[in-house]
N, C-alpha and C positions, 0 to 999 in steps of 0.2 A: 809457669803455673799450670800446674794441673789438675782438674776437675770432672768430676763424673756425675751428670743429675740425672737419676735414675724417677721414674713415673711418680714413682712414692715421696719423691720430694728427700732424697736423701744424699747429702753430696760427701765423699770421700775425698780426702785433698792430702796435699803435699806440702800447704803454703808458709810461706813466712808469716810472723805478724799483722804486717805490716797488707799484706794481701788478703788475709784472713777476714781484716776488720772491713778492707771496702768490700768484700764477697759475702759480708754479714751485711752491711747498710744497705748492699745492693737488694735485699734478702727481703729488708723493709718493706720496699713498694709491694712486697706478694699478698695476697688475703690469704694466704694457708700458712700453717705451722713450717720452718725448714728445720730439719735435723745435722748439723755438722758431726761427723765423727775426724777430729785432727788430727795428724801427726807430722812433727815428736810431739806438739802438746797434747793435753792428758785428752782423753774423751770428753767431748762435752756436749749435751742436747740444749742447743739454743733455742728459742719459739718467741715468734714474734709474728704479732697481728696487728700490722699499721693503723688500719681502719679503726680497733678497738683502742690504742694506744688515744688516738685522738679523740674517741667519743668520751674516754676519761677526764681528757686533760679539759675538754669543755664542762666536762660534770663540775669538775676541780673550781675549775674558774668560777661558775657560780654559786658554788659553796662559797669561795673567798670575798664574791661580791657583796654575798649574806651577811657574811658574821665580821667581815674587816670593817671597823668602826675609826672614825677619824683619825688621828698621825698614829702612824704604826712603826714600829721598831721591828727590825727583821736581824735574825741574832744565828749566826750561822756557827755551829759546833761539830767539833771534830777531829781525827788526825792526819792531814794531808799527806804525811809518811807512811801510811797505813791504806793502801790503796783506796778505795770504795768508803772509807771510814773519813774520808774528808772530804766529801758532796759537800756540809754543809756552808764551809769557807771556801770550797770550789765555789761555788753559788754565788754566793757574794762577792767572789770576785767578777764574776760577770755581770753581775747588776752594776756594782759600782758607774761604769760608765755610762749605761742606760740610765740611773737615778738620782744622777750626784746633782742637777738641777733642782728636784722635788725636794720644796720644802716642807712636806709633811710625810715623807720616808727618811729613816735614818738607818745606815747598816753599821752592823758591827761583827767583825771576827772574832768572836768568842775561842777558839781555838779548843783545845781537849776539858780548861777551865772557865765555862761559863760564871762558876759564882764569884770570881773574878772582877766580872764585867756587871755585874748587877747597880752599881753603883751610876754608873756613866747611863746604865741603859735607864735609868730611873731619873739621873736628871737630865733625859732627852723627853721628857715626858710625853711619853708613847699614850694611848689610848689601846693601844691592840699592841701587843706581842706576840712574833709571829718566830718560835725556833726553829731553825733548817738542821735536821741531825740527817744521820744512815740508822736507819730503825729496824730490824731483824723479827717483821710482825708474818713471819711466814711467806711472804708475796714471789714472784718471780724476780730476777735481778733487775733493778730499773724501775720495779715498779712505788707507783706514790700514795701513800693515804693520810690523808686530812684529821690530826686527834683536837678534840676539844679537851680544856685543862683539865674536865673530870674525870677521863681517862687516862693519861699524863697521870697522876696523882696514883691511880690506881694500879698501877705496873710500870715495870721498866723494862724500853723495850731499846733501847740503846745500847748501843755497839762499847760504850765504851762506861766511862765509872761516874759520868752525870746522875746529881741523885733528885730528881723532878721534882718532889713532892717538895724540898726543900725550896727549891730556884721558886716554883709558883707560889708556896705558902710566903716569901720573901716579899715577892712584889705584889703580890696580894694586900700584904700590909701595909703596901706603899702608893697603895693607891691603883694600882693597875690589876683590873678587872676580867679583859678579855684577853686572854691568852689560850694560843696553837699551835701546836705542834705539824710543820711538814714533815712526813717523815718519807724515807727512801729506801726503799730496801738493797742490801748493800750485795755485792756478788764475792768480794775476796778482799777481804780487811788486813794480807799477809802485811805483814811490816815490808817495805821496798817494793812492792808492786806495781806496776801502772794501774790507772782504773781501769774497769772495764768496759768494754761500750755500751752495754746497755744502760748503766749510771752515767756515763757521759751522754749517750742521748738523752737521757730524761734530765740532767744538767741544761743543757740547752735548751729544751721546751718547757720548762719549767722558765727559765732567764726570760725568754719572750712570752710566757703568760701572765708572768708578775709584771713583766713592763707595762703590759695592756691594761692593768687592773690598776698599776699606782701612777701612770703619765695619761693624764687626759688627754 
């Protein structure tokens, strides 16, 4: 493995994958922006700001503390074949073990057909509906923002052929009130890709912020 970190915070490499990704997380712990330029992979400018990453995910949390109202339903949609474009059954499958004891959390893999799932999610009678998609709202790859349903309603901002305004006008009429959208911003939704790390770390900190919010 070879590497060259030049003052500018710029490194040139040779790596494999599989090197790539611990020379990006190592990358993490810095307060400045790093720039990879890889080969053979294509070019790419990564930046990541640890410190900021977590002043987010604290923001995040007490947004969710706010507005998540008694049993909540967390409904994760996506396509797991499509790299990035399936954070949101990624997701949920990492809770599952963290949540399966909480009787007032229910998850569901919605998969690429949430309206599907509308039925099951309605007689789990949620209080708060909370959807996990890959949402393409402009952000950097990894990054998370928090939609209230009236937004949701107002655009689509999903990766894939989810049509919102229907799913909330559904359960609206069924009684359920408070509905959110997690959304992620995706980095490469190619069909057969791996995800990429910056969706995978935010996967993971994301897993242990919902723990903290739904397990007393």
């Amino acid at each position: 493995m070879e590497a060259v970190c030049q003052q500018e915070r710029v490194v040139h490499t040779t790596l494999s994958s599989e090197q790539f990704v611990f020379l990006f997380e190592f990358s993490k712990q810095l307060t400045e922006p790093v720039v990879f330029v890889t080969s053979p992979m294509s070019v790419k400018m990564l930046t990541w700001n640890y410190k900021s990453l977590m002043s987010k995910l604290e923001s995040l949390k007490k947004q969710l503390k706010t507005l998540v109202k008694g049993r909540t339903a967390l409904v994760g949609v996506g396509n797991v074949l499509k790299a990035d474009d399936g954070t949101g059954p990624l997701l949920i499958g990492r809770l599952r073990p963290k949540l399966r004891d909480q009787e007032d959390v229910v998850l569901f893999d919605a998969g690429v057909t949430p309206e599907n799932h509308l039925g099951p999610i309605i007689r789990s009678h949620p209080d708060t509906v909370i959807v996990i998609d890959a949402m393409d709202f402009g952000g950097m790859p990894g990054g998370v923002r928090l939609f209230i349903e009236t937004e949701l309603a107002a655009e689509s901002l999903s990766t894939h052929a989810m049509n919102p305004e229907f799913f909330i006008r559904y359960l609206k009429e069924n009684g359920i009130q408070n509905i959110l959208l997690l959304g992620i911003q995706p980095g490469n939704v190619d069909l057969g890709r791996e995800i990429s790390p910056e969706v995978e770390k935010s996967i993971n900190s994301l897993a242990g912020l919902l723990r903290e919010i739904f397990v007393p």
